[in-house]
MMTF fields as JSON, N, C-alpha, C and O atoms, coordinates in Angstrom:
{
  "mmtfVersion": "1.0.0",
  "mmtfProducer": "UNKNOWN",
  "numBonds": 331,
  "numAtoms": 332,
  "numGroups": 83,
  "numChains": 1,
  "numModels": 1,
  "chainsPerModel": [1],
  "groupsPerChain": [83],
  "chainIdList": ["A"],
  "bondAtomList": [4, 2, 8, 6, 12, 10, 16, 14, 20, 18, 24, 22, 28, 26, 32, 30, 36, 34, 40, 38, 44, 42, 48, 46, 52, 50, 56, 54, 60, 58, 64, 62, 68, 66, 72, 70, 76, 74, 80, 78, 84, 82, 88, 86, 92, 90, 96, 94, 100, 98, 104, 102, 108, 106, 112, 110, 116, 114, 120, 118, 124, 122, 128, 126, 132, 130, 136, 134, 140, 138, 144, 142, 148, 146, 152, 150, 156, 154, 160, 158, 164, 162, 168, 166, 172, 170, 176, 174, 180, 178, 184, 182, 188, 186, 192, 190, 196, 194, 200, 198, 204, 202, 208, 206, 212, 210, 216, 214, 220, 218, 224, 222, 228, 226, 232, 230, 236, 234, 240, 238, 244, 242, 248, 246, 252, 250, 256, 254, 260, 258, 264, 262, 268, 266, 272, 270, 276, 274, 280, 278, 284, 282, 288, 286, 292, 290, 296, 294, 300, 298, 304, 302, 308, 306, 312, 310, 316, 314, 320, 318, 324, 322, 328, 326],
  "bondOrderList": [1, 1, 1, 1, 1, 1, 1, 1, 1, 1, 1, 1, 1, 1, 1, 1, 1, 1, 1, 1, 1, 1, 1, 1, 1, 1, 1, 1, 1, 1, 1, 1, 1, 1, 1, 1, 1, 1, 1, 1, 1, 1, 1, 1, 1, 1, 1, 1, 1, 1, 1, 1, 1, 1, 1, 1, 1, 1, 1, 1, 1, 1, 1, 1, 1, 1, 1, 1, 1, 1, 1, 1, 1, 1, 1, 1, 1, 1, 1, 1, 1, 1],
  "groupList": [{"groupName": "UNK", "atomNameList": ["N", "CA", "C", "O"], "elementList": ["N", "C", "C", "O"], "formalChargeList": [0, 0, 0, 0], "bondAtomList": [1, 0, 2, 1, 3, 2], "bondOrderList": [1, 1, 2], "singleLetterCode": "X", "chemCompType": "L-PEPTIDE LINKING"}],
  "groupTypeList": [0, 0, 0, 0, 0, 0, 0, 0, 0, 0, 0, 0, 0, 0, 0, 0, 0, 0, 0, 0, 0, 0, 0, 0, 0, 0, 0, 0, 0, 0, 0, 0, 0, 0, 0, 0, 0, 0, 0, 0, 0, 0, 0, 0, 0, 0, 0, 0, 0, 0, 0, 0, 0, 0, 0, 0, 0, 0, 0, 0, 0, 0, 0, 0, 0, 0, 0, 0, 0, 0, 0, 0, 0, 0, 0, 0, 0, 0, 0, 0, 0, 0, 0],
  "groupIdList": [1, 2, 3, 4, 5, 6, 7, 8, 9, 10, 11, 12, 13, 14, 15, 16, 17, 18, 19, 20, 21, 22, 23, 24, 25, 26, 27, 28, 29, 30, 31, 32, 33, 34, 35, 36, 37, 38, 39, 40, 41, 42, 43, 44, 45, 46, 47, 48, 49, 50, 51, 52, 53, 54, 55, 56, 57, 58, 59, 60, 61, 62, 63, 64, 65, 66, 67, 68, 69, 70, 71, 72, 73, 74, 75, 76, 77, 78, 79, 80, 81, 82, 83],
  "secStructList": [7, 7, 2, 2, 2, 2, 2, 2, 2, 2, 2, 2, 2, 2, 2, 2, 2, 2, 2, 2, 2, 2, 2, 2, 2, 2, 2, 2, 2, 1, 1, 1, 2, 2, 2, 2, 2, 2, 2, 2, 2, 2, 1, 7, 7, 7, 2, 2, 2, 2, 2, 2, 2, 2, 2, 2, 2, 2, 2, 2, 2, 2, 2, 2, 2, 0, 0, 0, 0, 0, 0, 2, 2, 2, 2, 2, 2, 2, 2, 2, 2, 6, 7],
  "xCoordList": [0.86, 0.0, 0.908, 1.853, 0.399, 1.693, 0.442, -0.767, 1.782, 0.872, -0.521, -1.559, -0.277, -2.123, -3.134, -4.203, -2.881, -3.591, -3.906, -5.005, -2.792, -2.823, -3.593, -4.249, -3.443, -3.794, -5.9, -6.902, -5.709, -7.114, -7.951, -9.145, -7.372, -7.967, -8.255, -9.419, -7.309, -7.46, -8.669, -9.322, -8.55, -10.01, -11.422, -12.544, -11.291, -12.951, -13.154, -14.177, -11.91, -12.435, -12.907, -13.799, -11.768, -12.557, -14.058, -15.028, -14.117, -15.679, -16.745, -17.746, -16.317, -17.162, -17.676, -18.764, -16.362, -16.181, -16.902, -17.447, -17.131, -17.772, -19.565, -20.382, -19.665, -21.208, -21.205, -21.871, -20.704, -20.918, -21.397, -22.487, -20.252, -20.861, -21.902, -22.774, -22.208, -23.188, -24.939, -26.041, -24.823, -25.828, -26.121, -27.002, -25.084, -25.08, -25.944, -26.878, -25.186, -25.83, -27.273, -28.112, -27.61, -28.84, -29.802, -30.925, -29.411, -30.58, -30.126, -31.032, -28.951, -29.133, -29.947, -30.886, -29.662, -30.787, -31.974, -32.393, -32.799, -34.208, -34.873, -35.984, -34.08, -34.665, -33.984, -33.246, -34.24, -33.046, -33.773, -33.254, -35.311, -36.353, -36.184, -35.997, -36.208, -36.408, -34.797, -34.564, -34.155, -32.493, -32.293, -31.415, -33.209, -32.572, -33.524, -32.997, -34.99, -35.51, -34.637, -33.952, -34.635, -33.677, -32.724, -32.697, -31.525, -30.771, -30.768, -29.801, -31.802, -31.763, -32.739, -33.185, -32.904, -33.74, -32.048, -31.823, -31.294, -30.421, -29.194, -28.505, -29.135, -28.609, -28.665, -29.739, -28.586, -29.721, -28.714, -27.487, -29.229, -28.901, -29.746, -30.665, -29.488, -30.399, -30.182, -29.11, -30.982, -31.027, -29.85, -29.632, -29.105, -28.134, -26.846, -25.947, -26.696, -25.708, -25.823, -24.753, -26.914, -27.181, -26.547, -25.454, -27.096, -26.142, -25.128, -24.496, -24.206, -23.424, -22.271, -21.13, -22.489, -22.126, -21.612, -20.595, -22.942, -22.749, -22.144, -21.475, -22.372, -21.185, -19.967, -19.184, -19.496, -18.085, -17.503, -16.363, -18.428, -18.068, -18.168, -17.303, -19.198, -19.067, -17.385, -16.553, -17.171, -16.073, -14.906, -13.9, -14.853, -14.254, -13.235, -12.108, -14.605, -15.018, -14.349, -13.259, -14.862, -14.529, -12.93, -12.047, -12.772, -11.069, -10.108, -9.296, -10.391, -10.062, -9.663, -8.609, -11.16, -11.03, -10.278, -10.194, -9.677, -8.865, -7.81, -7.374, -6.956, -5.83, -5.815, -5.236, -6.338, -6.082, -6.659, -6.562, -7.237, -7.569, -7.694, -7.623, -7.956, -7.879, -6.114, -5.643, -5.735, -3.989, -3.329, -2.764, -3.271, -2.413, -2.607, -1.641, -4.203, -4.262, -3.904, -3.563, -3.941, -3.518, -2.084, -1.394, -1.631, 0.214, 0.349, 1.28, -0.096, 0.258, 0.168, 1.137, -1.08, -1.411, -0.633, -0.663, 0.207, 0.777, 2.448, 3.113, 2.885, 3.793, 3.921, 4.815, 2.64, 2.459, 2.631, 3.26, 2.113, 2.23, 3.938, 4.291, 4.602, 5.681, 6.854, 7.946, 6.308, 7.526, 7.207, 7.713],
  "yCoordList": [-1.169, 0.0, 1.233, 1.619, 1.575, 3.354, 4.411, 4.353, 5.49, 6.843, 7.089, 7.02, 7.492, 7.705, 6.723, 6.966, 5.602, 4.424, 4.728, 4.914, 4.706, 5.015, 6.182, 6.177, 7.283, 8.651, 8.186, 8.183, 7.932, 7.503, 6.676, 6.881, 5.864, 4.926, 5.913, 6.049, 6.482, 6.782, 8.313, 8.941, 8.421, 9.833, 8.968, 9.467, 8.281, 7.412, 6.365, 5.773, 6.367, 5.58, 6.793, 6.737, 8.304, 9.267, 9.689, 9.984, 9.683, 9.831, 8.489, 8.548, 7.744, 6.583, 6.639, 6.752, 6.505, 7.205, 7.966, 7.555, 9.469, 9.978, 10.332, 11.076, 9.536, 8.952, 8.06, 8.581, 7.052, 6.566, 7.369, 7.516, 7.854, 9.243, 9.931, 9.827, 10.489, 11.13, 10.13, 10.57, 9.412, 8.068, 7.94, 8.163, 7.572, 7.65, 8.551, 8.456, 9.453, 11.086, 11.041, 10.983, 11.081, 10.973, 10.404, 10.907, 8.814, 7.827, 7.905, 7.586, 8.261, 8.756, 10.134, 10.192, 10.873, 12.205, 11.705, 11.077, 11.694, 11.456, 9.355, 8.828, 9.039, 7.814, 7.435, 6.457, 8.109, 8.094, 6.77, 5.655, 7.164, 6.517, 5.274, 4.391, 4.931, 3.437, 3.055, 2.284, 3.361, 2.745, 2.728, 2.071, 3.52, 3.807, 1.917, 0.833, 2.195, 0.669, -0.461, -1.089, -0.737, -2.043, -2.182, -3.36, -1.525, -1.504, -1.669, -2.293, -1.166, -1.186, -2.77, -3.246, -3.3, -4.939, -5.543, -6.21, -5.263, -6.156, -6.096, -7.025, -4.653, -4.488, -3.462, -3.071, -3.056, -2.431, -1.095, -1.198, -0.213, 0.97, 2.444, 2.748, 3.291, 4.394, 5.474, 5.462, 6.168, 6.895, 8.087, 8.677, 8.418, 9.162, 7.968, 8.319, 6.916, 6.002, 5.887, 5.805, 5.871, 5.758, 6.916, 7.026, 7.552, 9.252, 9.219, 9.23, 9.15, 9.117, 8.191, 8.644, 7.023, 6.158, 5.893, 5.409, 6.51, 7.368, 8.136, 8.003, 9.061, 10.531, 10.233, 10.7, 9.249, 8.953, 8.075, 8.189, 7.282, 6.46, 7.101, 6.804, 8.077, 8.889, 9.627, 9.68, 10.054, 11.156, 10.242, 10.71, 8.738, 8.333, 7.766, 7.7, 7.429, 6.878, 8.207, 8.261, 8.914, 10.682, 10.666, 10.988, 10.239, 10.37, 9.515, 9.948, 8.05, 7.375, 7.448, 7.182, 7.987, 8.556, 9.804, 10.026, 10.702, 11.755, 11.375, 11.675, 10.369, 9.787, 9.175, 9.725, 8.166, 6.652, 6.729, 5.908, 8.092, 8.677, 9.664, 9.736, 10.765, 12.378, 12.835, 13.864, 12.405, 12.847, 12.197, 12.722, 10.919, 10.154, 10.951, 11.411, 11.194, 11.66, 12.924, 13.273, 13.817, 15.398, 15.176, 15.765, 14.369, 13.835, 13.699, 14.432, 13.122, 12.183, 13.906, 14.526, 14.286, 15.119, 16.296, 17.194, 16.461, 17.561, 17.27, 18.202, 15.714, 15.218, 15.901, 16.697, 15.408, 15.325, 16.75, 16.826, 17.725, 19.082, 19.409, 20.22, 18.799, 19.203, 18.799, 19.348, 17.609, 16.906, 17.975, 18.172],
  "zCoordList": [0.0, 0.0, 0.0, 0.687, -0.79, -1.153, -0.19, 0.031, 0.233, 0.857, 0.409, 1.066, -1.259, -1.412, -1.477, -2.037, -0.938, -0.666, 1.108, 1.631, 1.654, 3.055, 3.567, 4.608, 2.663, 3.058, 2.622, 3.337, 1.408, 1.424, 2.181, 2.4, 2.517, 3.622, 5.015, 5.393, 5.634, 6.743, 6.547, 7.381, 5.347, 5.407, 4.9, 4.983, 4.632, 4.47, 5.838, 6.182, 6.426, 7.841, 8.832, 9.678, 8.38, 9.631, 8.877, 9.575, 7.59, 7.469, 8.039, 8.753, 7.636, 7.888, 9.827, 10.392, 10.279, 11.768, 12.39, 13.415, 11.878, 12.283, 11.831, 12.374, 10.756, 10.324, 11.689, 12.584, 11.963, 13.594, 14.65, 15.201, 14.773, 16.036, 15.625, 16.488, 14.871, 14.656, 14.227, 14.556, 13.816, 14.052, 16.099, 16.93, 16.038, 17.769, 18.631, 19.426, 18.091, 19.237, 18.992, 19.89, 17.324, 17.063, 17.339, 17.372, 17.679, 18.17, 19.965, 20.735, 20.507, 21.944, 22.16, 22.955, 21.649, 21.542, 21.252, 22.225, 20.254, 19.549, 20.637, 20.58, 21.113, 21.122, 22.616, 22.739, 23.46, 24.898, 25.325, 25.381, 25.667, 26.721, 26.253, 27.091, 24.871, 24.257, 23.974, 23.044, 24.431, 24.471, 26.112, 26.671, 26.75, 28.37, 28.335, 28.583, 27.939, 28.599, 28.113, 28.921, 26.861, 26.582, 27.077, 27.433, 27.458, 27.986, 29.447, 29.884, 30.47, 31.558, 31.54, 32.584, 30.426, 30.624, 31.029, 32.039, 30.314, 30.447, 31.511, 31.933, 31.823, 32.969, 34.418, 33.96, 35.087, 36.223, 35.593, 35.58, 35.232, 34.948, 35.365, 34.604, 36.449, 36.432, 35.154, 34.55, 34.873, 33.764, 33.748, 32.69, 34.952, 34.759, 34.646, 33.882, 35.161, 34.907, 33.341, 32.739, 32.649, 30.99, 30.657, 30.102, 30.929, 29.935, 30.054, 28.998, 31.533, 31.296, 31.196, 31.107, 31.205, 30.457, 28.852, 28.356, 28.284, 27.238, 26.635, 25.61, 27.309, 27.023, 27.075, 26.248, 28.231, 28.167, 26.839, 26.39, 26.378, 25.167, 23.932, 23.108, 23.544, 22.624, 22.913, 22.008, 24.072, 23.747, 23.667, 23.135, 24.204, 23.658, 22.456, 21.965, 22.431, 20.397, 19.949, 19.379, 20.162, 18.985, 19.295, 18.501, 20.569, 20.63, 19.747, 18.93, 20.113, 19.367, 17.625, 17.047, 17.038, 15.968, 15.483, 14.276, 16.481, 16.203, 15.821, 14.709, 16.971, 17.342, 16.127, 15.189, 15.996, 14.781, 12.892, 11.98, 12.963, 11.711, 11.013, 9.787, 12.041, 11.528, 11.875, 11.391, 12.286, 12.477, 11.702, 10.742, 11.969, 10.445, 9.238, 8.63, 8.742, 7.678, 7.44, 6.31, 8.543, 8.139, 8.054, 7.221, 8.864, 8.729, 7.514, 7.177, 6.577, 5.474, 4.63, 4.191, 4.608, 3.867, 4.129, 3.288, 5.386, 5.394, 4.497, 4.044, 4.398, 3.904, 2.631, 2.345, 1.638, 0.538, -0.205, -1.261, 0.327, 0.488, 0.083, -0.774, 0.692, 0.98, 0.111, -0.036, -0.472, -1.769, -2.456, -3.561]
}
């Protein structure tokens, strides 16, 4: 795999990525009550243990994705710039 193979990959995984997060927020926003019940079927959860439970994995996730896809790629892309 050459750079613009690499560089491409890592900007359709941070898009793909952040279509995740944002799917996420959306059905945690718009659909809390009916993710708080299923979820609390399966494990004893109060509704602030849900949020924020939540919140921490979203900002996770979003971190993760900075680290392992939006930096490589501005790296690469700042490379490329530069030959």
């Amino acid at each position: 795999m050459n750079i613009d193979e690499l560089r491409r990959t890592l900007a359709w995984s941070t898009v793909i990525n952040y279509v995740i997060l944002i799917v996420w927020f959306t059905a945690f926003t718009l659909a809390h009550g009916t993710m708080l019940e299923i979820h609390s079927r399966w494990f004893r959860l109060s509704a602030d243990h849900f949020d924020a439970l939540n919140y921490l994995l979203i900002g996770f996730y979003k971190t993760l994705v900075l680290v392992f896809n939006l930096v490589p790629y501005l790296a690469l892309r700042i490379i490329k710039k530069r030959r």
